[in-house]
C-alpha positions as CSV (number, residue, x, y, z in Angstrom):
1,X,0.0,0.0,0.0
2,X,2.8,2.4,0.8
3,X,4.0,1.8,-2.6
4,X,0.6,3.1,-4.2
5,X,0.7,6.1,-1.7
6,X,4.3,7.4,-2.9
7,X,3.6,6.8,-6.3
8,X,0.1,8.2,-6.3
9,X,1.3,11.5,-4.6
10,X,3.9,11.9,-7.2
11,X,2.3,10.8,-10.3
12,X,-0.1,13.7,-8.7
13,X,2.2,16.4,-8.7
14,X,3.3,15.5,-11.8
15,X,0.3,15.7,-13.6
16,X,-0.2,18.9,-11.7
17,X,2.9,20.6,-12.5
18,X,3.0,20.4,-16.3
19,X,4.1,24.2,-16.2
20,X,7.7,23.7,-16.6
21,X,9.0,23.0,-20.2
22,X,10.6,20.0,-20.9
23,X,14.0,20.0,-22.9
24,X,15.2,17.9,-25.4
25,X,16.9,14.1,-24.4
26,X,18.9,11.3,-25.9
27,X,17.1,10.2,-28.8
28,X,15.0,13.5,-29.2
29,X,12.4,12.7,-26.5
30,X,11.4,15.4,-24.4
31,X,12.4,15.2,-20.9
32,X,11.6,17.4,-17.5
33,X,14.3,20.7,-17.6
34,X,17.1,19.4,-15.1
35,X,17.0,15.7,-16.1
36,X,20.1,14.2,-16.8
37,X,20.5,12.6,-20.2
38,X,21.5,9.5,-18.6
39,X,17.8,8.8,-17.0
40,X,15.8,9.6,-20.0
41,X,15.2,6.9,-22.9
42,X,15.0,7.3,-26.7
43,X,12.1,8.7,-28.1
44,X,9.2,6.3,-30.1
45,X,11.0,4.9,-33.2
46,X,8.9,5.5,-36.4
47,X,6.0,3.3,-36.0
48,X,6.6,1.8,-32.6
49,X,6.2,2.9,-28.9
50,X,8.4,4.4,-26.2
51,X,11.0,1.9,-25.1
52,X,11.6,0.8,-21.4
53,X,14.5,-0.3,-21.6
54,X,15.5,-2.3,-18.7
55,X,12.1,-4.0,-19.2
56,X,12.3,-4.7,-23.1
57,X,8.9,-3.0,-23.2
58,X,6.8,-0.3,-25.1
59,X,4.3,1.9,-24.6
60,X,2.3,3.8,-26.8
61,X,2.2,7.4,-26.7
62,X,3.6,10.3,-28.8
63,X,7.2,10.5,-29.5
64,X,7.7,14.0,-27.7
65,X,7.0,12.0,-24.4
66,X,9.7,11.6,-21.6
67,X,10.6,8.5,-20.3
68,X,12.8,8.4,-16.7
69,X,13.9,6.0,-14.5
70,X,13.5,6.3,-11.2
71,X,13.1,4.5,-8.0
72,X,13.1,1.0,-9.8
73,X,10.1,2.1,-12.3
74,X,9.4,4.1,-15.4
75,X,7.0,7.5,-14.9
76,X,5.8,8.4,-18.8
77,X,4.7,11.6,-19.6
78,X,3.4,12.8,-23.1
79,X,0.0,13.0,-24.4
80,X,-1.9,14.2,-21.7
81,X,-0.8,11.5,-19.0
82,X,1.5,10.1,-17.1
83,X,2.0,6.1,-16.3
84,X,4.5,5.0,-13.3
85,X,5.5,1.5,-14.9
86,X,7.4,-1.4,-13.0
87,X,8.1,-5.3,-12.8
88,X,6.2,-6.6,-9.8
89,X,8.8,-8.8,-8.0
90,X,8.0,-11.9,-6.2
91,X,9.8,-10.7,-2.5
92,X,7.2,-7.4,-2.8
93,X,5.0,-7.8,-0.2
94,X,3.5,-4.1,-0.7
95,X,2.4,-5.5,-4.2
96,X,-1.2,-7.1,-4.6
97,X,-0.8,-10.7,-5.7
98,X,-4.1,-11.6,-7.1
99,X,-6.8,-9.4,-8.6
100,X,-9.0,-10.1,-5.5
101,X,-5.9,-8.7,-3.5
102,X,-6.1,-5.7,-5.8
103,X,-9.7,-5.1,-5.5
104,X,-9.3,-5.1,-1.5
105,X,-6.3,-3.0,-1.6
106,X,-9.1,-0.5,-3.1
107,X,-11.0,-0.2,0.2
108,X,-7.9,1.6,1.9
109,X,-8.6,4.3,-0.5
110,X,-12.1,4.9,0.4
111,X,-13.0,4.8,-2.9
112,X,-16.4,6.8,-4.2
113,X,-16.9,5.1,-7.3
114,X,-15.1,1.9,-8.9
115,X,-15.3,2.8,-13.2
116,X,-13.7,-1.0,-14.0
117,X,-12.7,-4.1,-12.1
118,X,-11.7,-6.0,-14.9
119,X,-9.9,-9.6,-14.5
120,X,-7.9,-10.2,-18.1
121,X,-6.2,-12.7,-20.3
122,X,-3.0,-11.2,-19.0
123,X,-3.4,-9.7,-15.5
124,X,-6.3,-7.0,-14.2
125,X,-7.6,-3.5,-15.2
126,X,-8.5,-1.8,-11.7
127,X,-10.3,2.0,-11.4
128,X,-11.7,3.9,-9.2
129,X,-12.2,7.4,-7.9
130,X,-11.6,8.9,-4.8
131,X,-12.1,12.5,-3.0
132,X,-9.3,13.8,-1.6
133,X,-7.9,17.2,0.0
134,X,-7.6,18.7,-3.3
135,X,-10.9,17.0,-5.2
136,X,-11.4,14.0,-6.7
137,X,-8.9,11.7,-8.1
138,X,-9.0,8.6,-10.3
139,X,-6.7,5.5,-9.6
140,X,-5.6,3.5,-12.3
141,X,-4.1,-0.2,-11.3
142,X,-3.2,-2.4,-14.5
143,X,-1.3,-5.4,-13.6
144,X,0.0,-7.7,-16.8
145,X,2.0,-10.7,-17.7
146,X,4.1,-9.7,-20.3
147,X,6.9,-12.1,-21.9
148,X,6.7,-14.0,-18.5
149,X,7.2,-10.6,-16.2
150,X,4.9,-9.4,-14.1
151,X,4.3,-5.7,-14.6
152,X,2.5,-2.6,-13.2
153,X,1.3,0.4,-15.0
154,X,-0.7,2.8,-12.6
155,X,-1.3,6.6,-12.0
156,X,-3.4,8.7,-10.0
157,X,-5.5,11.1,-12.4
158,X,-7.4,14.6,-11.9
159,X,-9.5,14.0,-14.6
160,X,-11.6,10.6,-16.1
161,X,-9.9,12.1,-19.4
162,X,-6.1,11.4,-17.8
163,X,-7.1,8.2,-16.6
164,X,-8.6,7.0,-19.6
165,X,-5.7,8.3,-21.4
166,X,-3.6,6.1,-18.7
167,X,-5.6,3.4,-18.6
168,X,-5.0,2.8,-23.0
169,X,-1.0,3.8,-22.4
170,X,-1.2,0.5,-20.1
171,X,-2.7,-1.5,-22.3
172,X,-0.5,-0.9,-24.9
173,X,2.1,-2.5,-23.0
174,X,4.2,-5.1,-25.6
175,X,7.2,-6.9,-25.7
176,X,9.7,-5.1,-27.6
């Protein structure tokens, strides 16, 4: 639970702060001003997604995203969203292991409306929305398998729009 409350608070503020313009990284993606070139990935190749590196994944969203590696995850920013992407290991007891894990991991959020609990070929699709101290907010949980790894994709949203966006990034999620 910790887990979801440090990366919920700053997917938050990143969402929040999109005031600051972002400069140009390796590979001509844009990344946060002050970001070392080091910590941000190569920008969408023509006709493919955002590479995670250390994951050998992809995500879909427009090539002027940033993509940084931090804390042992991926936060992806670009089209209107931002994603906090990770593999789920197996001595991570903060981390849900089944979807009816992840659906009472929900309750410690008090949530005011679930939008999906979704079990899938691959994993779960988990939303809901909360209020908090500064309005509502929308959760977005996807857990998948993907080339035997478990990942996670999740945010916390201001808006159904963000969290829709989200929610597709996630599911775009491919070997590659």
């Amino acid at each position: 639970m910790l887990k979801h409350v440090v990366i919920a608070a700053f997917t938050f503020a990143i969402v929040a702060c999109t005031e600051s313009k972002p400069t140009e990284a390796a590979g001509g993606a844009a990344a946060p001003a002050g970001d070392k070139p080091a910590a941000a990935a190569a920008a969408a190749p023509a006709g493919g997604g955002l590479k995670l590196p250390a994951l050998g994944l992809t995500i879909d969203l427009p090539a002027d995203s940033s993509v940084n590696e931090m804390l042992g995850s991926f936060m992806v920013q670009g089209g209107g969203t931002v994603v906090s992407v990770s593999e789920v290991k197996a001595d991570n007891t903060a981390a849900a292991k089944t979807f009816e894990d992840a659906k009472k991991a929900m309750g410690d959020y008090s949530p005011k409306k679930t939008t999906k609990e979704e079990k899938t070929a691959d994993g779960w699709n988990i939303q809901f929305q909360n209020d908090g101290g500064m309005g509502a907010n929308y959760f977005v949980w996807v857990r998948r398998t993907i080339d035997g790894k478990q990942i996670q994709c999740e945010t916390t949203a201001s808006s159904t729009e963000q969290a829709d966006k989200a929610a597709a990034a996630c599911a775009s999620l491919k070997k590659g």
